[in-house]
DOTORVEX-27848 format. One record per residue: x negated, y, z of N, C-alpha, C in turn. Coordinates in steps of 0.1 Angstrom, whole numbers, padded with zeros to 4 digits, always signed. Each point is the difference from the previous one (the first is absolute). Layout:
REM DOTORVEX-27848
XYZXYZXYZ...
//
This chain:
REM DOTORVEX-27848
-0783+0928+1071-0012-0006-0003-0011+0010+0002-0008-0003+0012-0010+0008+0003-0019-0002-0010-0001+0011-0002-0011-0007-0009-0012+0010+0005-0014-0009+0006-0011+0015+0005-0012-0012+0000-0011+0009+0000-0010-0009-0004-0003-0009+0013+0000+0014+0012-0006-0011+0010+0008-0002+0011+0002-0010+0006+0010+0000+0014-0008+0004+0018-0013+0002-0004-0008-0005+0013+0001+0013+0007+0005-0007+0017+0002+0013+0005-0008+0010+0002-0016-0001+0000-0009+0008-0001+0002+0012-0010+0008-0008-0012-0001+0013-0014+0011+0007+0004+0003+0002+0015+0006+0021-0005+0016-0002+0002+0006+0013-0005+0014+0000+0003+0005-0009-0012-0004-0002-0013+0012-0007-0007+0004-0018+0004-0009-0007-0002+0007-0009+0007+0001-0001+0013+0004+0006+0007+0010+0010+0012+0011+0004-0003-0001+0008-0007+0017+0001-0008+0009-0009-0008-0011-0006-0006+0007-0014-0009+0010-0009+0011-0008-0004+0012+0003-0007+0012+0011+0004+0008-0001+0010+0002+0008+0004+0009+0015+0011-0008+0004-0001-0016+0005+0000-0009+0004-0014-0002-0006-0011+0000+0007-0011-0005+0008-0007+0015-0005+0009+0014+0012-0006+0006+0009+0005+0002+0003+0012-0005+0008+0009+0002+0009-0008-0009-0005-0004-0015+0008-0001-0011+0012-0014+0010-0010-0007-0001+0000-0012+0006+0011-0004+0011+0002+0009+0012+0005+0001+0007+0017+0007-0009+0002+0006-0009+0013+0004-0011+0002-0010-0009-0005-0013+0002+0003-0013-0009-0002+0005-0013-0011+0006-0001-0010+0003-0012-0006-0016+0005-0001-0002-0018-0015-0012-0002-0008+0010-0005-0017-0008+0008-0011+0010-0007-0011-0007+0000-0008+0000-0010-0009-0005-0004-0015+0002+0002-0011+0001-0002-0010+0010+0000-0008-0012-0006-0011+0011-0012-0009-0006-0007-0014+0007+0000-0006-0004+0004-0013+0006+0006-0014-0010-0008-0016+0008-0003-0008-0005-0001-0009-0008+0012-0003+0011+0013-0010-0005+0008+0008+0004+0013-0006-0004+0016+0008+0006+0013+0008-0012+0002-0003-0002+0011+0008-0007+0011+0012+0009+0008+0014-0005-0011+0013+0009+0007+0002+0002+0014-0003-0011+0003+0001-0002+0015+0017+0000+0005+0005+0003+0009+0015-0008+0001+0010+0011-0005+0011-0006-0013+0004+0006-0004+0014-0005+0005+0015+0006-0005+0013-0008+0007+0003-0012-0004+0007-0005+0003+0002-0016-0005+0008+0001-0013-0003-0008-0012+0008+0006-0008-0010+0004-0014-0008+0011+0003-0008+0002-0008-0010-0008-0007+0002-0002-0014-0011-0003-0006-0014+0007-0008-0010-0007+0000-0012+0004-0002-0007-0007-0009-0004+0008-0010-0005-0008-0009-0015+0006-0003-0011-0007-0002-0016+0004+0000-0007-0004-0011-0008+0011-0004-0005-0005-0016-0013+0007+0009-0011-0010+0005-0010+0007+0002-0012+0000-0008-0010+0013-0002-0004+0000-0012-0012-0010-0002-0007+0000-0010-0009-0016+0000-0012+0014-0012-0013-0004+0006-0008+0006-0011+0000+0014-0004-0001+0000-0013+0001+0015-0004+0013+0007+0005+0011-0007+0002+0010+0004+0003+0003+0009+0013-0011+0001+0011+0001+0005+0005-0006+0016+0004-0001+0003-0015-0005+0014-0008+0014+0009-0001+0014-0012+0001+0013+0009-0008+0010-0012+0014-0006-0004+0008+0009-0010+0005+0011-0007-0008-0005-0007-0010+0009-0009-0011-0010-0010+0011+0016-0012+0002-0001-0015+0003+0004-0009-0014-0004-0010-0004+0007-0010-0005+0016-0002+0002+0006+0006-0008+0011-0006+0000+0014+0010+0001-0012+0016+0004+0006+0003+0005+0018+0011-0008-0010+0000-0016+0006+0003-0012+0014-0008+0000+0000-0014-0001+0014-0008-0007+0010+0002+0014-0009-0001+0012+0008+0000+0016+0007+0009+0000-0005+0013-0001+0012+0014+0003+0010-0004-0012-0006-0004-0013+0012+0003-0009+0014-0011+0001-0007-0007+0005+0012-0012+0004+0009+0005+0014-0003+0003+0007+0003+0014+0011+0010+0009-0005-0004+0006-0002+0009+0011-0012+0011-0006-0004-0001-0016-0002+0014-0003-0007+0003-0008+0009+0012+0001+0011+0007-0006+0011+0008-0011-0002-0008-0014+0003+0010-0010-0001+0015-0002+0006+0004+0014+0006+0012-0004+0005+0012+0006-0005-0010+0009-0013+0010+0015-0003-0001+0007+0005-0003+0004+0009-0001+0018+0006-0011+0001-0008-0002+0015-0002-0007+0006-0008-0011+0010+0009-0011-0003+0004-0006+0003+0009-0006+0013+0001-0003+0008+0008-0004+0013+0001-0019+0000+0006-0005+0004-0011-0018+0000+0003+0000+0015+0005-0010-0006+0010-0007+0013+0011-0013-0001-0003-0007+0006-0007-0017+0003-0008-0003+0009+0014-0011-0006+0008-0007+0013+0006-0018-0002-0001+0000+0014-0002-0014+0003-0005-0002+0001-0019-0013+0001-0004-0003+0007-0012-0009-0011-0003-0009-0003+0004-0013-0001-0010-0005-0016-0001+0010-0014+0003-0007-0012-0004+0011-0010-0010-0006-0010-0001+0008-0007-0009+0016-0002+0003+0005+0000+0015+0010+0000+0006+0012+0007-0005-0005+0015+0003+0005+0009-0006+0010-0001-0016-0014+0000-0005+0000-0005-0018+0009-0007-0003-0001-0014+0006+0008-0011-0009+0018+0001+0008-0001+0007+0013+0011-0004+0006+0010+0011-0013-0008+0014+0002+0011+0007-0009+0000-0002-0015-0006-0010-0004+0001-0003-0016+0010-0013+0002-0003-0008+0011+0014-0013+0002+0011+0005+0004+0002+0012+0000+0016+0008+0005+0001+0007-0010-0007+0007-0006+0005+0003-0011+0004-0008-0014-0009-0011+0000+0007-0014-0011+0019-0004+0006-0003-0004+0011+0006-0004+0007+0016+0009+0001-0003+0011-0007+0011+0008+0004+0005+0001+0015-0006+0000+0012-0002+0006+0009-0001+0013+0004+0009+0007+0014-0007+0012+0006-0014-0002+0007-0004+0007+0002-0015+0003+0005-0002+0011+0008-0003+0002+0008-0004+0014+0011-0016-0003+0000-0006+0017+0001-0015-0001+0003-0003+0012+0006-0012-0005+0015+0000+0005+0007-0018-0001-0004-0001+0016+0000-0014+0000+0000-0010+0001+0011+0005-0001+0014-0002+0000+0011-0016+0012+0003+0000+0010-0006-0007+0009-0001-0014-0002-0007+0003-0011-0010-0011-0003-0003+0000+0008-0017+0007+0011-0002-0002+0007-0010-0003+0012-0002-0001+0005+0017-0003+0011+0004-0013+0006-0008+0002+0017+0000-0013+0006-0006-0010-0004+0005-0005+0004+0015-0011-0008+0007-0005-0009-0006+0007-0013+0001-0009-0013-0005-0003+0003-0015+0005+0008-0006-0002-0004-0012-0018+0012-0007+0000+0004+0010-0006+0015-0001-0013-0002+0007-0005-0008+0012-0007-0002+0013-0007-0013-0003+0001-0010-0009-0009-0010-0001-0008-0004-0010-0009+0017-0003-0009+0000-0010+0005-0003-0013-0009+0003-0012+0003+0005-0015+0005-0020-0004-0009-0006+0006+0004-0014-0006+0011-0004+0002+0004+0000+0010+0014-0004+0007+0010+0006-0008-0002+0012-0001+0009+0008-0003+0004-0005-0016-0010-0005-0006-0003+0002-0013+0013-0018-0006-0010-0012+0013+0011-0011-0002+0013+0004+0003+0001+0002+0012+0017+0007+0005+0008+0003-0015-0007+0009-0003+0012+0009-0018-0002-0010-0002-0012-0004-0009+0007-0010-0010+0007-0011+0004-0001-0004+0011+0015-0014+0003+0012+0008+0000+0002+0008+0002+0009+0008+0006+0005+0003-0013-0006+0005-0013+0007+0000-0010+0002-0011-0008-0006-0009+0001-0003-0016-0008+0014-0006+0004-0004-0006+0013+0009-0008+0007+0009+0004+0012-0004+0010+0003+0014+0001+0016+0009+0008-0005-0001+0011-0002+0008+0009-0007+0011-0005-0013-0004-0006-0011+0012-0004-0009+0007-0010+0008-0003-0006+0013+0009-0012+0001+0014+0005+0019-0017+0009+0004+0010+0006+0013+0009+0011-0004-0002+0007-0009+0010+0010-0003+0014-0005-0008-0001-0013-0001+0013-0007-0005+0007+0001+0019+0001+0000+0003+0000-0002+0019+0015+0008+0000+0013-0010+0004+0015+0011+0000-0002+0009+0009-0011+0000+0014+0002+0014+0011-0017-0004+0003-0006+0009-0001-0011+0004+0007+0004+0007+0013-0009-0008+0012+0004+0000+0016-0013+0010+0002+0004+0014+0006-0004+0008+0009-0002-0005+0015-0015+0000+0006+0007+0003+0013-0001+0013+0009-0004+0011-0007-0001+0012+0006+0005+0009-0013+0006+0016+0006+0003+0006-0012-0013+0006-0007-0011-0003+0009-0012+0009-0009-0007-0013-0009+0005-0013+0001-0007-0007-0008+0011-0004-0013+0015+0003+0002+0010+0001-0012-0006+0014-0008-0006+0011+0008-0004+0010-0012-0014-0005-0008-0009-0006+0007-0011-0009-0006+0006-0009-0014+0009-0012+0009+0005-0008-0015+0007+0005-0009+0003+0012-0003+0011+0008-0006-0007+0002-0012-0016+0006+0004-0005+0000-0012-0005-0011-0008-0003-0007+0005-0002-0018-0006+0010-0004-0006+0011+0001+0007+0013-0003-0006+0009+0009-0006+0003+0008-0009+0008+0010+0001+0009-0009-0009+0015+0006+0010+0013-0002-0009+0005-0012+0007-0008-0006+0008+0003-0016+0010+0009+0005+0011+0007-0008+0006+0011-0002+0013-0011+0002+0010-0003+0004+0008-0010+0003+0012+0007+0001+0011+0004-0010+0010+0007+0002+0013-0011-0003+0011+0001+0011+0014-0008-0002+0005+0003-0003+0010-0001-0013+0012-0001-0011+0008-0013+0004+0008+0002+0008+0013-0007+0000+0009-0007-0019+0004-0015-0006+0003-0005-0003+0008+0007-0002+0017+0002-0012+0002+0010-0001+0015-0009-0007+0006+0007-0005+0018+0000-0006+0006+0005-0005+0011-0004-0007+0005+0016-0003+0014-0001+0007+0009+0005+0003+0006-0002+0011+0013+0014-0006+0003+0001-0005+0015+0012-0005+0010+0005+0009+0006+0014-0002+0005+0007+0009-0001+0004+0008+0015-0009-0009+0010-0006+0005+0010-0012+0007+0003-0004+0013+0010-0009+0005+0002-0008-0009+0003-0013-0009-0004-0009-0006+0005-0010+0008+0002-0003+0012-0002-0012+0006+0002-0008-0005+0011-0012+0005+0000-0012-0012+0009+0005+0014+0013-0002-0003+0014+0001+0004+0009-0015+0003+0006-0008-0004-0003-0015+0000+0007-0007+0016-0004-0012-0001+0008-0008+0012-0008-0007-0002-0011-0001+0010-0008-0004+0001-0012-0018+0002+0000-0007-0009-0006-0016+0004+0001-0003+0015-0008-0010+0004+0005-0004+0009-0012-0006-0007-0012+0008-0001-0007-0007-0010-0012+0006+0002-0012-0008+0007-0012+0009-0003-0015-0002-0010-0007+0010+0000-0005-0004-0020-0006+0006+0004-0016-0009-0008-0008+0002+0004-0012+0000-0021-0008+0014+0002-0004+0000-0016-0006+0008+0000-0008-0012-0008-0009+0004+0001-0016-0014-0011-0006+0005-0006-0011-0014-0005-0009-0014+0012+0000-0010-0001+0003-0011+0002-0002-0008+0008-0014+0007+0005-0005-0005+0011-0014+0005+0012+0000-0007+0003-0012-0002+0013+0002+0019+0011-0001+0003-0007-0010+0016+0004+0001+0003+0008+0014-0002-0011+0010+0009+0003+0012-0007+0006+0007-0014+0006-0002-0004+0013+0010-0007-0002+0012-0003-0012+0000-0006+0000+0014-0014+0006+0005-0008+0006-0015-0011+0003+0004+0002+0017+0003+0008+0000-0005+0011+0022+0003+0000+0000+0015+0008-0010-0001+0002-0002+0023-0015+0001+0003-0009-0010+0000-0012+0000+0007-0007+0010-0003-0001+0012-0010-0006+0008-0003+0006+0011+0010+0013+0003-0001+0007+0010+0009+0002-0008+0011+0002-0006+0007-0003-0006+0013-0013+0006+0005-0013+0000-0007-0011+0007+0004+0002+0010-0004+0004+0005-0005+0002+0017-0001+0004+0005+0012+0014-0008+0000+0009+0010+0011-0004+0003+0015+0004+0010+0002-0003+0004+0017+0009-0004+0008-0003-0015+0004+0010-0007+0011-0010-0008+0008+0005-0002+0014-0006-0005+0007-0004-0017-0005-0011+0002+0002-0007-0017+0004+0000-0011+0003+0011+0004+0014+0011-0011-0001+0011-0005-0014+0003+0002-0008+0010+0001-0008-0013-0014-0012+0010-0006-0003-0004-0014-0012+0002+0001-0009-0002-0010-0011+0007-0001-0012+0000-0015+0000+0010-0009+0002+0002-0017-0006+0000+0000-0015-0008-0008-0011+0002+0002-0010+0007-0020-0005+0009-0001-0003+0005-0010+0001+0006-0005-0018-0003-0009-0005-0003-0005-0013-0006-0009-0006+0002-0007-0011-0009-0007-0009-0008+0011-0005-0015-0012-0003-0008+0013-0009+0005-0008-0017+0002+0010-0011+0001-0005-0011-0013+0002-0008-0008+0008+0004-0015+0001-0004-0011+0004+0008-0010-0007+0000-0011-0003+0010-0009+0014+0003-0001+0006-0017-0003+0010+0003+0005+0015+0004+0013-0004+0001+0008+0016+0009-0001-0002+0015+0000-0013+0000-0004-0005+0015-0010+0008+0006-0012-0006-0008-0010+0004+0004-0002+0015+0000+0005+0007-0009+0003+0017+0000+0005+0006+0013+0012-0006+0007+0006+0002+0007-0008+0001+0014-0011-0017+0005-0009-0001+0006-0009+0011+0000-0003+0004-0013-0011+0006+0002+0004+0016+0010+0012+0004-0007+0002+0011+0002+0001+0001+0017+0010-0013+0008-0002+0005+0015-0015-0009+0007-0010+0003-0009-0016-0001+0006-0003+0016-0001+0001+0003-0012-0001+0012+0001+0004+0012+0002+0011-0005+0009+0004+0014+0008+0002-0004+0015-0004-0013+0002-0003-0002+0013+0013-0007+0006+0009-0009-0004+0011-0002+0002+0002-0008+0005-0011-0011+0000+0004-0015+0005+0003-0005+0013+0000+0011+0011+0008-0004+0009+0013+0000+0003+0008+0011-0012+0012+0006-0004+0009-0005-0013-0008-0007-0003+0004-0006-0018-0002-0019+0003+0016-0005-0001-0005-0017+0001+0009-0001-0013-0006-0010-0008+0007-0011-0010+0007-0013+0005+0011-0004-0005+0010-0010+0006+0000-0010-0011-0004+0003-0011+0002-0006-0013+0015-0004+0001+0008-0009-0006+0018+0002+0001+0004-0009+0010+0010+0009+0003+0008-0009+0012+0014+0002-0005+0008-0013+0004+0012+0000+0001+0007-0005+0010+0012+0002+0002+0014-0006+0010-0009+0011+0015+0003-0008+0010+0001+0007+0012-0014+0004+0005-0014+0003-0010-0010+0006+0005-0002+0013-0010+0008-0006-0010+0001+0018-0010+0013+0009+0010+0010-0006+0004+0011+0005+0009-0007+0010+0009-0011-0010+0010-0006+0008+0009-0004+0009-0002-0008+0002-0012-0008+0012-0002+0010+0010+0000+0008-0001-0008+0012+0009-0004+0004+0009+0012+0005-0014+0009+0005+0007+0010-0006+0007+0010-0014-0002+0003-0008+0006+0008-0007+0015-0005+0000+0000-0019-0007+0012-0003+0008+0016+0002-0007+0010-0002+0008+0012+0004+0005+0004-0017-0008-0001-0011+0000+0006-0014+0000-0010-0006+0006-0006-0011-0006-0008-0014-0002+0013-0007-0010+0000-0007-0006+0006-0010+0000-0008-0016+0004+0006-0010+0000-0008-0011-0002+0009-0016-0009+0007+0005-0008+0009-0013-0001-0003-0013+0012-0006-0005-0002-0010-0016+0000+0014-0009-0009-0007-0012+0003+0012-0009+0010+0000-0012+0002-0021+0006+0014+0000-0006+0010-0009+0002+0007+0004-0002+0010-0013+0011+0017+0000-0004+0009-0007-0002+0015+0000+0001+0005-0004+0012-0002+0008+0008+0007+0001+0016-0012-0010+0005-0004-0008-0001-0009-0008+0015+0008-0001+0004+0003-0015-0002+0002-0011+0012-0004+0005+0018-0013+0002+0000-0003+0003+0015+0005+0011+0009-0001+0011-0008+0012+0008+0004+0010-0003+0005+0011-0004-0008+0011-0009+0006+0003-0006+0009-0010-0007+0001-0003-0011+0006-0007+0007+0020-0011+0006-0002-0001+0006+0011+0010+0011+0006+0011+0009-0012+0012+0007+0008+0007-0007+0007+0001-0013-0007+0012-0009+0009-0005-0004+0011-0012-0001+0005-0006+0000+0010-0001+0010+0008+0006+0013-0002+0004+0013+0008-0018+0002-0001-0010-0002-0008-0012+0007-0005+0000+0012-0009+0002+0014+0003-0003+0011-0014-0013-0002-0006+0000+0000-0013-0009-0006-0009-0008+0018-0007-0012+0002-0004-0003+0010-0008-0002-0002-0013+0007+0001-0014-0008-0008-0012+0005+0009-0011-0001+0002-0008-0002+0010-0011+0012+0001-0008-0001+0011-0010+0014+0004-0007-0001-0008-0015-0015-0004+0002-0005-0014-0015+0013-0014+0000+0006-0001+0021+0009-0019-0002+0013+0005-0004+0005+0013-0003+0013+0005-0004+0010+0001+0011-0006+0000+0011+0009-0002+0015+0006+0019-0001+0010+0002-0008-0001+0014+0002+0006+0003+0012+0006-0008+0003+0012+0007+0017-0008-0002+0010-0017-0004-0002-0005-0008+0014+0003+0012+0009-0002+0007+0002-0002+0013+0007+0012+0000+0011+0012-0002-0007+0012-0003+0005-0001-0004+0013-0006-0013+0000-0001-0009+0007-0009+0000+0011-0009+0010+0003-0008+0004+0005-0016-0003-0001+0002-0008-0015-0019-0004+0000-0005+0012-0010-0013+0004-0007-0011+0007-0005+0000-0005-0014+0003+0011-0007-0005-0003-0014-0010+0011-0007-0014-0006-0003-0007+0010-0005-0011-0007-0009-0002+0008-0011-0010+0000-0010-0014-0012+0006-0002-0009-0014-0008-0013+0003-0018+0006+0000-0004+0011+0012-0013+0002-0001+0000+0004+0018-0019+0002-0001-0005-0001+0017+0008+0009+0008+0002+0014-0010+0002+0010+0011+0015+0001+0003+0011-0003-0015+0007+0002+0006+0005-0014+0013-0004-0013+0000+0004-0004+0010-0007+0000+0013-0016+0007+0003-0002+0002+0009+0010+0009+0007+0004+0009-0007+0012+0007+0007+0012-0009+0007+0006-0005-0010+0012-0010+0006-0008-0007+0013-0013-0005-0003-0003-0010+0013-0004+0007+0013-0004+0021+0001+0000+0010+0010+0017-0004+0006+0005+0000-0011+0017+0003+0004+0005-0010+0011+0001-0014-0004+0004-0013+0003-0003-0002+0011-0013+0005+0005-0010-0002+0007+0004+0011+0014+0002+0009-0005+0007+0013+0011+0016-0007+0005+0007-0008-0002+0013-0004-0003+0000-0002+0015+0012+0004+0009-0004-0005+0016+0006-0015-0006+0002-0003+0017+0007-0015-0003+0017-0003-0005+0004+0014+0004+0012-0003-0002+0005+0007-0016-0009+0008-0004+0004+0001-0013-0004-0006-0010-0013-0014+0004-0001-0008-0009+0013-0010-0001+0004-0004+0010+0012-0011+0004+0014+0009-0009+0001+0012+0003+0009+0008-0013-0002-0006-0014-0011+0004-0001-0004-0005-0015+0003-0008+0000-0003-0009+0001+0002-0016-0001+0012-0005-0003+0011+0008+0011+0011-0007-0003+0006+0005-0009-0003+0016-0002+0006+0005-0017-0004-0006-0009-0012-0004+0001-0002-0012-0013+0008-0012+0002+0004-0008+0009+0003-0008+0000+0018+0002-0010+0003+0016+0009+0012+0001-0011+0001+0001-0012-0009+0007-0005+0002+0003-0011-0004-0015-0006-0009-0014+0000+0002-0008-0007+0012-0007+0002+0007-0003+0015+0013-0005-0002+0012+0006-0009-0004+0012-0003+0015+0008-0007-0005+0001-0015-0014-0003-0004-0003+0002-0014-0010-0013-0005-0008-0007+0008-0006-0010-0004-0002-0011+0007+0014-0002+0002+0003-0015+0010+0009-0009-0013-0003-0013+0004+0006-0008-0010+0016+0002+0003+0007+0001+0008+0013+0003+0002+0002+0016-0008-0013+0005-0002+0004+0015-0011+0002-0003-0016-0013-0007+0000-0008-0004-0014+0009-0012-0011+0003-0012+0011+0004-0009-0010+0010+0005-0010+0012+0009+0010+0012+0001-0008-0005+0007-0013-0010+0001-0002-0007+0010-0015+0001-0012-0008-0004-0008+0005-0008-0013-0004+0007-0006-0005+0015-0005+0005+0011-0009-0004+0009+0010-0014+0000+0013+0003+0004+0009-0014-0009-0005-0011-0013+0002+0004-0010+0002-0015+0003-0016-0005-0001-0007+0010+0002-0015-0007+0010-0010-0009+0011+0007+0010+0016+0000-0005+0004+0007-0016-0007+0011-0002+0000+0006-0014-0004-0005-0007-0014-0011-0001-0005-0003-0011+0010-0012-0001
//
């Protein structure tokens, strides 16, 4: 029983994981469920059910729907006799809340994945107010009811040392972030544009205004782009963003794609030389992954817990201008045949460490114990 506030593919890697976790389950004659507030799942395997409490009114201050209180708790208790296993992902709305207070009545296991949304960063970076509601829910309500949780889900080891202190004395197993990567070389055969493509939602998290700052910094040729490809989740970082390549003269070098998916986000992929992904905080990025399997080397920081990226032949360096205008001198000097190196050491290293044929078998242990 999957439980996350939102399903819509726009919101990011978790319901990405949810999805592509429930066919995995799905496909092992697991039943699986998912209970969600807002987001259009869009096609999930046959088999799965879905259940939606979308919020109405004030409700959508904490994403509580009508109904959505008696629904999980009836959930929790399996008309068939199996005794079901809740997957909590994320922290901070009514979802969260009620699912692990209906598993814990319920005498249920429970797993919770904080999908890096507990990280120092966020909790430190969105001013004294934020910071100020954050603790107190956090001691009121999320905390007495998620620390009942039989395993708190890691997905990097630098975010198990994060929850360790939130949690101390808790089961903490850590579960790399996956994805499919086929088991044929598909790498793209064509030439590579000079172009860094940076995709991700639109805030400040993910760094995109670091790239366009060192993008103008760096001493590289003219020719060389940046695709910035994304939802914006606030109008005004947008506009920050805008402003910044007016003011360093970028707009023939700087385009916005706002989000793309299936075979026009592919293209980009496959045509750019660099993904760039300067988060200041992250549990592995999805896009990363996602672009290695594309034989794309990615540059992005030691903030997504990618510690082996190096391995694999992409750039890991500190989330500010200078050190990645460095990385982007680097990337940028790369001939053609030692970008296509890179690439495909990335691509190994996700098949041997963060391919679903790596990942699940984690997945079927942690599940199987509770």
């Amino acid at each position: 029983m999957h439980v996350a506030e939102d399903m819509a593919r726009i919101a990011g890697g978790v319901p990405a994981v949810i999805r592509q976790l429930s066919e995995r389950l799905s496909q092992c004659d697991i039943p699986v469920q998912i209970v969600h507030a807002t987001g259009e799942p869009g096609e999930l395997p046959p088999g799965v059910e879905v259940f939606t409490y979308p919020p109405t009114g004030l409700g959508h201050l904490w994403s509580w729907g009508q109904g959505l209180q008696e629904g999980v708790a009836r959930l929790a208790v399996a008309s068939n006799g199996d005794a079901p296993v809740f997957h909590l992902h994320g922290a901070w709305s009514a979802l969260q809340y009620f699912g692990a207070r209906a598993a814990r009545q319920a005498g249920v296991p429970f797993v919770f994945t904080a999908h890096g949304m507990l990280e120092p960063w966020l909790w430190n970076q969105q001013g004294w107010k934020v910071r100020a509601k954050k603790r107190a829910y956090w001691s009121m309500l999320a905390y007495p009811v998620l620390s009942k949780a039989s395993v708190i889900h890691a997905i990097t080891p630098l975010e198990q040392k994060h929850l360790a202190r939130l949690f101390p004395d808790k089961r903490i197993e850590v579960i790399p972030n996956a994805i499919e990567v086929s088991e044929e070389d598909d790498c793209p055969q064509g030439e590579r544009a000079k172009t860094i493509l940076f995709l991700g939602r639109i805030e400040p998290k993910k760094g995109a205004d670091i790239l366009l700052r060192a993008f103008a910094r760096a001493r590289i040729d003219k020719v060389w782009s940046v695709d910035v490809v994304g939802p914006a989740w606030s109008q005004d970082y947008l506009s920050e963003l805008e402003a910044i390549v007016d003011d360093c003269e970028l707009k023939e070098r700087v385009r916005f794609h706002g989000p793309l998916f299936g075979e026009e986000k592919r293209k980009l992929i496959d045509t750019a030389w660099v993904l760039a992904a300067p988060s200041h905080s992250e549990v592995v990025g999805l896009v990363n992954l996602e672009a290695a399997a594309r034989c794309l080397p990615s540059i992005t920081t030691y903030q997504t817990g990618l510690h082996d990226w190096e391995l694999g032949g992409g750039l890991l360096v500190e989330p500010n201008v200078d050190a990645l205008g460095q990385a982007l001198v680097a990337a940028c000097s790369w001939s053609a045949q030692e970008q296509r190196d890179r690439g495909l050491a990335s691509r190994r290293l996700v098949q041997q460490r963060y391919s679903w044929q790596a990942v699940m078998p984690m997945w079927m242990e942690l599940y199987s114990s509770l």
